[in-house]
C-alpha positions as a printed Julia matrix, in Angstrom:
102×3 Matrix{Float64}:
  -1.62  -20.19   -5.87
  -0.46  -16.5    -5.93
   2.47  -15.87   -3.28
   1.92  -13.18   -0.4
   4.11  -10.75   -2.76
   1.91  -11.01   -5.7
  -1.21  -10.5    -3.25
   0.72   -6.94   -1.76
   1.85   -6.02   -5.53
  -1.92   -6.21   -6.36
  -3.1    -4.34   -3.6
  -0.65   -1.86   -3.87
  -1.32   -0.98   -7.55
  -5.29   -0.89   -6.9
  -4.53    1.48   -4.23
  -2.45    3.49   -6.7
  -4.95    3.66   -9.14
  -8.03    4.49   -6.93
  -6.7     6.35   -4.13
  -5.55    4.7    -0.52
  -8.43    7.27    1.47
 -10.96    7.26   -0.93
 -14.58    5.33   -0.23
 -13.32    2.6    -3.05
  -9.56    2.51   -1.5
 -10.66    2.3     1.82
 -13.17   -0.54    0.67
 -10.12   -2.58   -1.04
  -8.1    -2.34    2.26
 -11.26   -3.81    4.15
 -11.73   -6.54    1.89
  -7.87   -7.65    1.67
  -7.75   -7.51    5.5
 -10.98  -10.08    5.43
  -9.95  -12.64    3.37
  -6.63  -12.55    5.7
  -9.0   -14.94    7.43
 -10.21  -17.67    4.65
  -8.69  -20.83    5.6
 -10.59  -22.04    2.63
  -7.55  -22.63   -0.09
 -10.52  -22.42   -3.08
 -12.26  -19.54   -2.07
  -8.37  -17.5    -1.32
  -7.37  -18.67   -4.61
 -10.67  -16.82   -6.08
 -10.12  -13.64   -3.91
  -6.32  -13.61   -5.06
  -7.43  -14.08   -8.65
 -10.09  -11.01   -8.5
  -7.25   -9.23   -6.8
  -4.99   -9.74   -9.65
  -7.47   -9.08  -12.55
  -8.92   -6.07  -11.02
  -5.18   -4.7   -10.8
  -4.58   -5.08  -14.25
  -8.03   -3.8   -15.34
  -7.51   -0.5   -13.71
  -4.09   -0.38  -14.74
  -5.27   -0.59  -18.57
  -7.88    1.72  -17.5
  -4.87    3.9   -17.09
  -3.17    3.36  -19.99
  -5.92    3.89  -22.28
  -6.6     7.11  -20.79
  -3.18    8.06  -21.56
  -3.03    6.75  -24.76
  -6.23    8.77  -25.64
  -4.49   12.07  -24.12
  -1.56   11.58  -26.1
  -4.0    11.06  -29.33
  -6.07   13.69  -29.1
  -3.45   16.23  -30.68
  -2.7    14.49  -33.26
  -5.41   15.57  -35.31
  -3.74   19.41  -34.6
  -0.21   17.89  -36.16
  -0.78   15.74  -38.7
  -3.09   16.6   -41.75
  -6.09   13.95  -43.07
  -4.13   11.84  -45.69
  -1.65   11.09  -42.43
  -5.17   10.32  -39.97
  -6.65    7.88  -42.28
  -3.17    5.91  -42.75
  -2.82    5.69  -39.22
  -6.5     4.37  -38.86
  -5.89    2.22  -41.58
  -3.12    0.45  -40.33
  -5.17    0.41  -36.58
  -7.3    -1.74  -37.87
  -4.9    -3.94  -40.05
  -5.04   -2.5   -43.15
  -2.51   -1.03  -45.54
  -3.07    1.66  -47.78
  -0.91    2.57  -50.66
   2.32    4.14  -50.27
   2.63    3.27  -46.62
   6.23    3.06  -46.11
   5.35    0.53  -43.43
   4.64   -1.66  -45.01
   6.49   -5.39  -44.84
């Protein structure tokens, strides 16, 4: 079972990611402060669980996004030789002459 601390961390990093006065943030709070009142240890375990995974989703949501904003110049810096090595080895292959290569 997921300890109080966990529960707040999860919360807390939803909140971050959607916004504590938005419509969705404002939903969240509403739905933490409801299962305050499960006695049911099955059906808190669930809630906690959702909690936890729909933290992380949006938090890889985030990091994504940034990894796609970071991405999108790189066709400006490096020419198409460089692009295609660096899809290459994306999906786990290695083209000749990559230095990377182990």
């Amino acid at each position: 079972m997921a300890s109080p601390t966990s529960v707040r961390a999860s919360l807390r990093s939803i909140l971050r990611s959607v916004g504590y006065s938005t419509e969705r943030g404002i939903s969240v709070i509403k739905k933490f402060r409801e299962s305050k009142n499960i006695q049911n240890e099955d059906e808190l375990s669930k809630m906690k669980n959702i909690a936890r995974d729909y933290a992380e989703m949006l938090a890889a949501t985030r990091e994504k996004h940034r990894l796609i904003i970071l991405d999108s110049g790189a066709e400006r810096l490096l020419d198409g030789k460089e692009l295609v090595r660096r899809s290459a080895r994306r999906v786990g292959l290695n083209m000749h002459g990559d230095v990377h290569n182990k």
